[in-house]
LUMTORMI-874697 format. One record per residue (C-alpha): z, x, y. Coordinates in nm, 3 decimals. Layout:
N
[[Z; X; Y]]
...
***
This chain:
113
[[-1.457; 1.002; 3.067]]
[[-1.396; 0.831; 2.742]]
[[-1.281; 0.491; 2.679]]
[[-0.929; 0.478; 2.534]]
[[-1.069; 0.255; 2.234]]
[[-1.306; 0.526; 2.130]]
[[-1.282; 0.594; 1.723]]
[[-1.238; 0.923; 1.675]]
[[-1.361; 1.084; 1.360]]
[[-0.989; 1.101; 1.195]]
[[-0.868; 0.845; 1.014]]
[[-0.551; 1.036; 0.839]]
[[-0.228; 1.111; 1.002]]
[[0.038; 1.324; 0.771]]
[[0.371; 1.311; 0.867]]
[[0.452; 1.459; 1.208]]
[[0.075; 1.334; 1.317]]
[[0.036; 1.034; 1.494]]
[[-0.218; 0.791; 1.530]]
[[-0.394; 0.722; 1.862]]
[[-0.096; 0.547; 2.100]]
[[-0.286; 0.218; 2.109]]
[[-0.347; 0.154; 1.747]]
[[-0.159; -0.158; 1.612]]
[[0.078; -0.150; 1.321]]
[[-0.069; -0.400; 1.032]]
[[0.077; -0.252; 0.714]]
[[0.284; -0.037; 0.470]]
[[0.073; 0.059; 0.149]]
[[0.087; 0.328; -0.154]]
[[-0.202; 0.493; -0.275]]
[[-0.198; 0.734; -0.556]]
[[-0.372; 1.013; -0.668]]
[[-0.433; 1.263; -0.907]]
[[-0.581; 1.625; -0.945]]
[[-0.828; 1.797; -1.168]]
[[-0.681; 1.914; -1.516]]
[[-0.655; 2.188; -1.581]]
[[-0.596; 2.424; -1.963]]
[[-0.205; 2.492; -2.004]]
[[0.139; 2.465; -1.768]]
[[0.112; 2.457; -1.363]]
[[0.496; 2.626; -1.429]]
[[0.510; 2.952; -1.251]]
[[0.092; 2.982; -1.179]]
[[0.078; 2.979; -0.836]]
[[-0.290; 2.973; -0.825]]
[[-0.373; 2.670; -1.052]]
[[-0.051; 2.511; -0.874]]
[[-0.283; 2.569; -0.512]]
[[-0.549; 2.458; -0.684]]
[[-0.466; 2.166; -0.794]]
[[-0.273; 2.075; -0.487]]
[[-0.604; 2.149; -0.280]]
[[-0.784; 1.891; -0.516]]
[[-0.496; 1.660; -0.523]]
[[-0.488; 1.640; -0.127]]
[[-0.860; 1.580; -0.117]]
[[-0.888; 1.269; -0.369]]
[[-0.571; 1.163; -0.140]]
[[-0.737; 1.180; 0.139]]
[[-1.067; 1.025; 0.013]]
[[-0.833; 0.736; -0.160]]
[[-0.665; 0.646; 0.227]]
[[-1.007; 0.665; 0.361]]
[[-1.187; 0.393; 0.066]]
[[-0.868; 0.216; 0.130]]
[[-0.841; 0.194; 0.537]]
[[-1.184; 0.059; 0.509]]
[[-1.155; -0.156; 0.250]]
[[-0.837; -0.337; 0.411]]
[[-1.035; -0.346; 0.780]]
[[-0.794; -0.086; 0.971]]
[[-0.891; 0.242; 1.126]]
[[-0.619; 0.506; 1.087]]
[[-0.313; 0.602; 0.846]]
[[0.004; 0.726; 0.942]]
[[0.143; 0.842; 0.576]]
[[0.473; 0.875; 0.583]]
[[0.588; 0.986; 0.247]]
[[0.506; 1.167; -0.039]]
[[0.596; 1.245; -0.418]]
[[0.385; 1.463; -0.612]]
[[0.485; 1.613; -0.959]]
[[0.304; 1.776; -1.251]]
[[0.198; 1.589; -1.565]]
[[0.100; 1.770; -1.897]]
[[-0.038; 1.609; -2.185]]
[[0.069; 1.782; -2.455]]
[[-0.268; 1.719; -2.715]]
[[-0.488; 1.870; -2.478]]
[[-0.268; 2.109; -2.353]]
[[-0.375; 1.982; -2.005]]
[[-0.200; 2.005; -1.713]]
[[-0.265; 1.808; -1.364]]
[[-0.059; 1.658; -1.049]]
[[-0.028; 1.329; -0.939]]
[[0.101; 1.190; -0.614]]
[[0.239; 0.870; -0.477]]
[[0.173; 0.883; -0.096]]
[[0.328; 0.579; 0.074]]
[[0.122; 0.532; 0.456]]
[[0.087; 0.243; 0.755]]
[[-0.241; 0.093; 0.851]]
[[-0.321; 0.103; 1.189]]
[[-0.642; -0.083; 1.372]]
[[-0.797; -0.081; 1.728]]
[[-0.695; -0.342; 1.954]]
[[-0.946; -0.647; 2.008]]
[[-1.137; -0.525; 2.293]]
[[-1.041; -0.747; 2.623]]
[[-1.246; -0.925; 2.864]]
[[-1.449; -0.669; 3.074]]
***
């Protein structure tokens, strides 16, 4: 049987996901994030749109993780999320960036045995 205060491998909750029951609340925080570029529009290319959103998902996901450690918590719980497209018109570039708002979570202290 496993202890309750385990940490499991998962740090990242999205949305509908919760953290482990006994986690405590510390914090709200916003990380953002941004995708690969890539050469001309994201508008009506589904593929470079998936693509991008695959890439943008994993440097969120990597940004939460440097940041739950960094700030001493174990899980996130995001909550929210805004992504749109950028496109920078000299390179004919285009790329996504996201705004994911998220709460820290951390074990309990461990009690007396």
């Amino acid at each position: 049987m496993t202890d309750t205060h385990d940490h499991p491998s998962r740090i990242v909750y999205w949305h509908r996901e919760l953290p482990p029951v006994h986690a405590e609340v510390l914090d709200e925080h916003v990380v953002e994030a941004t995708s690969g570029r890539v050469q001309g529009t994201l508008s009506h290319r589904d593929e470079l749109w998936d693509r991008c959103h695959a890439q943008l998902m994993a440097a969120t996901r990597e940004r939460i993780e440097q940041e739950v450690a960094r700030l001493g918590g174990h899980y996130a719980h995001v909550l929210d999320e805004s992504i749109d497209s950028r496109h920078d018109d000299a390179t004919c570039e285009a790329w996504l960036h996201g705004r994911f708002t998220y709460v820290l979570y951390r074990e309990p202290p461990a009690g007396p045995a």
